[in-house]
C-alpha positions as CSV (number, residue, x, y, z in Angstrom):
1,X,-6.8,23.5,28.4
2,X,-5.2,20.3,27.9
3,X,-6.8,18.8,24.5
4,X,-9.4,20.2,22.0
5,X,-12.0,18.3,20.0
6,X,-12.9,19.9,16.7
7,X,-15.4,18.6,14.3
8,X,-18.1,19.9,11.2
9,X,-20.6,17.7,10.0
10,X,-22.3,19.9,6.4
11,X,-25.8,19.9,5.8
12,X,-26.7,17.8,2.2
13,X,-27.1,21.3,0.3
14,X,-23.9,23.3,2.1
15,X,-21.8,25.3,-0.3
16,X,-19.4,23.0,-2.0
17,X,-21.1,19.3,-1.4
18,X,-24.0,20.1,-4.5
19,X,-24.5,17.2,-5.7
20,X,-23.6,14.7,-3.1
21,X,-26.1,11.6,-1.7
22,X,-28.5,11.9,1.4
23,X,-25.4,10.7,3.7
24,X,-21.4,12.0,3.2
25,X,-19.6,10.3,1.2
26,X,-15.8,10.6,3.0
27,X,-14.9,11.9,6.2
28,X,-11.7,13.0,7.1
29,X,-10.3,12.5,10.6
30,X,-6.8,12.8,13.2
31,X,-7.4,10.7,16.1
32,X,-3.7,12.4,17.7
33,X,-4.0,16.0,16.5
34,X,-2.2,19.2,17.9
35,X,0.6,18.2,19.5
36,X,0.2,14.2,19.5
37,X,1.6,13.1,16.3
38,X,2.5,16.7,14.8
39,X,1.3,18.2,11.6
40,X,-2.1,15.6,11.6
41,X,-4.8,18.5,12.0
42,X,-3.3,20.5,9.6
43,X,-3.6,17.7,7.1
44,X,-6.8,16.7,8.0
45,X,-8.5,20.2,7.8
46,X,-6.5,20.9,4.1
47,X,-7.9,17.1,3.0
48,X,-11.4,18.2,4.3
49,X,-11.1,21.4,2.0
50,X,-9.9,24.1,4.8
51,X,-7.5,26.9,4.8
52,X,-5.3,25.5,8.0
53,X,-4.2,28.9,9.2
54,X,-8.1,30.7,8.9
55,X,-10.0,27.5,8.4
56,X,-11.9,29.2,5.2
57,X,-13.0,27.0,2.4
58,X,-10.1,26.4,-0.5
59,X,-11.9,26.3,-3.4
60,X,-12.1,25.9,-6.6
61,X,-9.7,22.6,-4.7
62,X,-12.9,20.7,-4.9
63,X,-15.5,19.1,-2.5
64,X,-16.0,20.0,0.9
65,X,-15.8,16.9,3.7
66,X,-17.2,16.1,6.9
67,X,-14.1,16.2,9.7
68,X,-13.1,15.0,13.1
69,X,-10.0,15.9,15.0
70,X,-8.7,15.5,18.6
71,X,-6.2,17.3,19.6
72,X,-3.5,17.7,22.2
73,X,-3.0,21.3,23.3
74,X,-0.5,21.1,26.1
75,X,3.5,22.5,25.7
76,X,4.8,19.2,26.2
77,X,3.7,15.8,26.9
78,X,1.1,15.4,24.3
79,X,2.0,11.8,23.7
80,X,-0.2,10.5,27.0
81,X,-3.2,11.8,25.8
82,X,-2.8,8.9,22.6
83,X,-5.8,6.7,22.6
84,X,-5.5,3.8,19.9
85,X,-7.4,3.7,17.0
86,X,-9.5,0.7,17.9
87,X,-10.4,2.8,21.4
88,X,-11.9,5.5,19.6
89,X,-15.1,6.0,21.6
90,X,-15.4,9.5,20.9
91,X,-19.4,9.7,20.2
92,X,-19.2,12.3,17.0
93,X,-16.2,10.9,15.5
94,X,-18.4,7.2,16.0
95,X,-21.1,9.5,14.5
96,X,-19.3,10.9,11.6
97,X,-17.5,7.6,10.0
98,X,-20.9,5.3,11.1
99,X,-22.6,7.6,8.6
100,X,-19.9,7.7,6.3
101,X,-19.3,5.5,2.9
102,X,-15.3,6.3,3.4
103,X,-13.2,7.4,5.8
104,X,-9.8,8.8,6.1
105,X,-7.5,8.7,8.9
106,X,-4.4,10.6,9.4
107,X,-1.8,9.3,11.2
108,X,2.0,10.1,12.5
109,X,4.5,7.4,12.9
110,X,8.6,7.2,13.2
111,X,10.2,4.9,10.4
112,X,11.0,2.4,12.9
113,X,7.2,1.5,13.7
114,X,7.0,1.0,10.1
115,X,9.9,-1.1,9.7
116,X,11.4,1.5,7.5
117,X,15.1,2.8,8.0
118,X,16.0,5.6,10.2
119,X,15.4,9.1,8.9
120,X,13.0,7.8,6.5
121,X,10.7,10.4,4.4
122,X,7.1,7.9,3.3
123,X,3.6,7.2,4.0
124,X,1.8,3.7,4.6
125,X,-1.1,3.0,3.6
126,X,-3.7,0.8,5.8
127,X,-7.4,0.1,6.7
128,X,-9.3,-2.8,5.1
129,X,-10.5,-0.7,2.2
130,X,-8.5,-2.0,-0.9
131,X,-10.0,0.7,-3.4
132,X,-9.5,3.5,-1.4
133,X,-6.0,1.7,-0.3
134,X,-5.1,1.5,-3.9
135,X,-6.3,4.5,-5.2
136,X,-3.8,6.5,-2.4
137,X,-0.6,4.7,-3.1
138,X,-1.2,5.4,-6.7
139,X,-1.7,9.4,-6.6
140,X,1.3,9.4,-3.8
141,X,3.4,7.4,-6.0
142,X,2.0,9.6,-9.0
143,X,3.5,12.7,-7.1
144,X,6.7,11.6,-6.1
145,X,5.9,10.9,-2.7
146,X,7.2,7.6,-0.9
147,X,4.2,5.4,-0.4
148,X,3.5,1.8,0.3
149,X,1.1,-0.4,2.0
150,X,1.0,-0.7,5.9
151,X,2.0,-4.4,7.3
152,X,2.8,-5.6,10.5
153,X,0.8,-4.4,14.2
154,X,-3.2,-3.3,13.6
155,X,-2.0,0.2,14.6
156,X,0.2,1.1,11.7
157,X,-1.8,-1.6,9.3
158,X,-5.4,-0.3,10.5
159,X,-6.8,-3.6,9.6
160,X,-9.6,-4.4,13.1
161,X,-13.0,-3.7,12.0
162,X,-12.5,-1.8,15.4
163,X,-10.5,1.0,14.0
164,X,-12.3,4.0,14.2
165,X,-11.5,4.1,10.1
166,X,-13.3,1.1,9.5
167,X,-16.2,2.4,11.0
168,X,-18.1,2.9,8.0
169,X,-21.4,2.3,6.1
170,X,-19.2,-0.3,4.1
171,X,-17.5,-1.5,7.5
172,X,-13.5,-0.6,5.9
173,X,-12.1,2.6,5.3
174,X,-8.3,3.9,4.9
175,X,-5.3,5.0,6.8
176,X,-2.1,6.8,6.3
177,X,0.5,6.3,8.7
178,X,3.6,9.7,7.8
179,X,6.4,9.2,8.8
180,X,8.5,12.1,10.9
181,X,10.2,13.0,8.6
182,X,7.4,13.4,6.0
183,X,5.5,15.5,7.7
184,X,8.4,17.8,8.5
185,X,9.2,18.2,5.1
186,X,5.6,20.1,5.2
187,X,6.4,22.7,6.9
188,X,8.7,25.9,7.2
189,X,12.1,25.1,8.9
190,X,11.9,26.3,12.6
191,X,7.9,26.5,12.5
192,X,7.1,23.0,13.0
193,X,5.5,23.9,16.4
194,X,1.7,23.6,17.3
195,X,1.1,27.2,17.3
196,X,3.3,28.1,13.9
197,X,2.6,25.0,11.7
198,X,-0.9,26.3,10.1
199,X,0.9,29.8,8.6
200,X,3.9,28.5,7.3
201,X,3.1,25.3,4.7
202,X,5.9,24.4,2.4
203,X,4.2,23.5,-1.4
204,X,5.2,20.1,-0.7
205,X,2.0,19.8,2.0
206,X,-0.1,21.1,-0.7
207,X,1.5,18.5,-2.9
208,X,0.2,15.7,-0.7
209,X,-3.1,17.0,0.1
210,X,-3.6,17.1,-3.6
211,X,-2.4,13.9,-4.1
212,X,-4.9,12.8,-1.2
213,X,-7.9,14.6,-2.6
214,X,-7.5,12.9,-5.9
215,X,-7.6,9.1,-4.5
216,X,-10.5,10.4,-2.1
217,X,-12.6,11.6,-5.5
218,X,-11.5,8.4,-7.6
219,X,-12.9,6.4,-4.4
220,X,-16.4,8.2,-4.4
221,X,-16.7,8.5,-7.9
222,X,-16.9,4.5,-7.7
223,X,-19.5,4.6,-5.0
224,X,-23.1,5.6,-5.2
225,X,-24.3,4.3,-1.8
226,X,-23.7,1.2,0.9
């Protein structure tokens, strides 16, 4: 098996969304999961509220999200099954963020795409929603984590309305671009592998999931409907 596609979509009334309007509010999604752009799935499943290692709801973290991942499964050469952003065709993940007020979009990068120095540890923040765009810098920043807004090419600044992220109810959504060195910091030395990542996070992933949960409930708290 070359490359996964994992995905839940919770009913109005499932166990941790109480509360939340006829459609979801924010999905969560990593276009180039597994072994594409390292350390994305793991992040997108923790945002959406899921143990990475046993996929088992976190609470009392908070609210439950709708998620999308693909994922590249193979030992090595991962990095041809990339499709860009504004290719996403994937019918669910269409699905999920059409019928979504926000989406978020996780994202690997190396400093140099960025225009950020060599060896540098941040996160960029794109997508045409300024809110949401806002609200993440702020809670990174907030944290202590390296964080700025994403310029430059549409695939690190996420700013086509064909971005799979900007396909929303509101037409914009958000993206976060990690540097290497970023993620890496995430996980246990040696274990940065597809099959070890999930069982050995370092706090500082929880620290930026956090950070990342509290922007995505600032953004809906804002938002009552399209």
């Amino acid at each position: 098996m070359d490359w996964v596609r994992r995905s839940r979509r919770h009913p109005a009334d499932a166990p941790g969304t109480t509360g939340r309007a006829p459609f979801p509010r924010t999905t969560v999604i990593a276009p180039h999961g597994g072994g594409i752009e390292g350390g994305t799935s793991e992040l997108c499943l923790a945002t959406a509220g899921y143990d990475p290692a046993d996929l088992r709801p976190t609470p009392p973290a908070g609210p439950l999200h709708d998620f999308w991942m693909f994922e590249g499964l193979m030992s090595s050469g991962n990095s041809g099954l990339h499709v860009t952003s504004t290719h996403c065709d994937d019918t669910v993940a269409r699905s999920l963020c059409a019928g979504s007020l926000n989406v978020l979009s996780l994202h690997g990068c190396r400093p140099e795409q960025a225009g950020l120095e060599p060896g540098a540890a941040a996160v960029l923040v794109g997508g045409l929603d300024p809110a949401f765009r806002r609200y993440l810098v702020e809670e990174f920043t907030a944290a202590g984590i390296r964080a700025g807004t994403a310029a430059g090419e549409e695939e690190i600044a996420g700013v086509s309305p064909d971005n799979i992220c900007n396909r929303t109810l509101l037409g914009m959504g958000a993206q976060l671009e990690m540097t290497t060195a970023l993620r890496a910091a995430m996980f246990a030395e040696g274990k940065n592998t597809l099959a070890t990542r999930a069982t050995n996070l370092l706090p500082f992933f929880w620290t930026f999931v956090g950070a990342t949960r509290r922007a995505i409930a600032r953004v809906e708290a804002g938002r009552s409907g399209p």
